[in-house]
C-alpha positions in Angstrom: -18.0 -18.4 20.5 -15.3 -16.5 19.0 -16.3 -16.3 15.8 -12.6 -15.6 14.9 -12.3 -11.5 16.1 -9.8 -10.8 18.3 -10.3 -8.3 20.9 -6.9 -7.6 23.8 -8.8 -6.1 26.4 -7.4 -2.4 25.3 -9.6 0.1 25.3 -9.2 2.4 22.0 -7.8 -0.2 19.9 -10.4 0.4 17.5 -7.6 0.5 15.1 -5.6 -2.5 15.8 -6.0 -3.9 12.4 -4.6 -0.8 10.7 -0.5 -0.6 9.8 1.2 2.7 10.1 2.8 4.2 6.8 5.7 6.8 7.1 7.6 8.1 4.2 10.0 11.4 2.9 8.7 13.2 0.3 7.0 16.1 -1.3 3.6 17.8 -0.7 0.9 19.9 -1.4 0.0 22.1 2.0 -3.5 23.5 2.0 -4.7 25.9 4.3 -8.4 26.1 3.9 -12.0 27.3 6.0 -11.8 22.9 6.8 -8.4 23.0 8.0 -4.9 22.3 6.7 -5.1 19.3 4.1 -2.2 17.2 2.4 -2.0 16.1 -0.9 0.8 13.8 -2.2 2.7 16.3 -4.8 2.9 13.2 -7.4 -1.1 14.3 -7.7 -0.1 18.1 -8.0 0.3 20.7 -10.9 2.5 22.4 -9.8 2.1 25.6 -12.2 -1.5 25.6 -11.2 0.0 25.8 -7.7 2.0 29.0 -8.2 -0.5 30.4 -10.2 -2.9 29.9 -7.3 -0.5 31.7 -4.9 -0.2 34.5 -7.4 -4.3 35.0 -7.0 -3.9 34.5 -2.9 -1.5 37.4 -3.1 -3.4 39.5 -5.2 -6.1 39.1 -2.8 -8.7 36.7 -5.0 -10.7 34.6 -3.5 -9.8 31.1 -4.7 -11.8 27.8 -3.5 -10.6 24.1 -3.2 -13.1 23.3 -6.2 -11.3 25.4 -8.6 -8.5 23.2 -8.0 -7.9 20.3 -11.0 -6.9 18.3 -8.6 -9.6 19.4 -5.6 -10.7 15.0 -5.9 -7.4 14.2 -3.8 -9.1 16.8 -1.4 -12.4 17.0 -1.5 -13.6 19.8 0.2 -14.4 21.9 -2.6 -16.4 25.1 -1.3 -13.6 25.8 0.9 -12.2 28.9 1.1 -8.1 28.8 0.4 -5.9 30.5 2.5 -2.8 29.8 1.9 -1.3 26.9 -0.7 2.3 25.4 -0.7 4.4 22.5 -1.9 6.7 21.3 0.5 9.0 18.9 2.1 8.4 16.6 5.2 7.2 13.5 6.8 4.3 12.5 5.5 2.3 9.9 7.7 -1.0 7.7 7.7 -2.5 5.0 9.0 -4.2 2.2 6.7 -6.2 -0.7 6.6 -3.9 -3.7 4.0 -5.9 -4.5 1.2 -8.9 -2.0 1.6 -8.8 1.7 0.4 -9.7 2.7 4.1 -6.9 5.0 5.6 -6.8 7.5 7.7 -5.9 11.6 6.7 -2.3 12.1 5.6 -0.5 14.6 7.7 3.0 16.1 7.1 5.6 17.2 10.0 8.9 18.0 9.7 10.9 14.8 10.9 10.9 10.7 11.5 10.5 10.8 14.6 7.5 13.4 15.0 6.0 11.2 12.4 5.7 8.2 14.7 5.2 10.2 17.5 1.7 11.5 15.7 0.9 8.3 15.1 1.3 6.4 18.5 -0.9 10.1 19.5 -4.0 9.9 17.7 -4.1 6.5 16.7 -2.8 4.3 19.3 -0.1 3.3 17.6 2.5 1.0 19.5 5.4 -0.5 17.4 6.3 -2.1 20.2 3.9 -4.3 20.3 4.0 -7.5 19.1 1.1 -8.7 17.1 2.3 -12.3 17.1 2.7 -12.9 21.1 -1.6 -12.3 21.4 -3.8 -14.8 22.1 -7.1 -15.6 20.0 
């Protein structure tokens, strides 16, 4: 029975049913204990921003959580690093119709963009969805 799934014989195409989304924009670079995190400037104050770099310099210690915005991150005992709004490609992977997508990450053109995502998730836009079989 095929119950209607659709499986191509790949192996790691765990996210087949997942569309890339690539865009230009503006962002909010976190360097924290976790890692670096992106946030979508749109979600961003961005004289809470500077006044967080003002602590960093003076040598604070400044955590995720203290951020307004730290539910766009949401790691927030973290230690901060370094914070910055900047400009790039900003790239995802996610699931049409569900809130299920992947990290954002930001690079610094198009074509790294897609390159990341063919990378880590498989991503082929090649392929042609239409030409498989059920």
């Amino acid at each position: 029975m095929n119950f209607g799934l659709k499986f191509d014989g790949k192996v790691g195409n765990e996210m087949a049913f997942m569309e890339p989304v690539v865009y230009f924009g503006e962002f909010l670079m976190v360097d924290c204990s976790e890692g670096i995190i992106y946030v979508d400037s749109e979600y961003v104050n961005k004289d809470e921003v500077h006044h967080v770099q003002r602590l960093l310099e003076e040598g604070e210690k400044v955590t995720v959580g203290d951020l307004s915005f730290s539910d766009f991150v949401g790691l927030s005992s973290n230690e901060i690093f370094e914070i910055d709004i900047i400009d790039g490609w900003g790239c995802y992977m996610s699931a049409p119709g569900y809130l299920d997508r992947t990290d954002l990450t930001v690079v610094g053109t198009e074509a790294e963009a897609w390159e990341l995502l063919e990378e880590y998730y498989g991503y082929d836009p090649n392929e042609d969805e239409e030409s498989e079989e059920w």
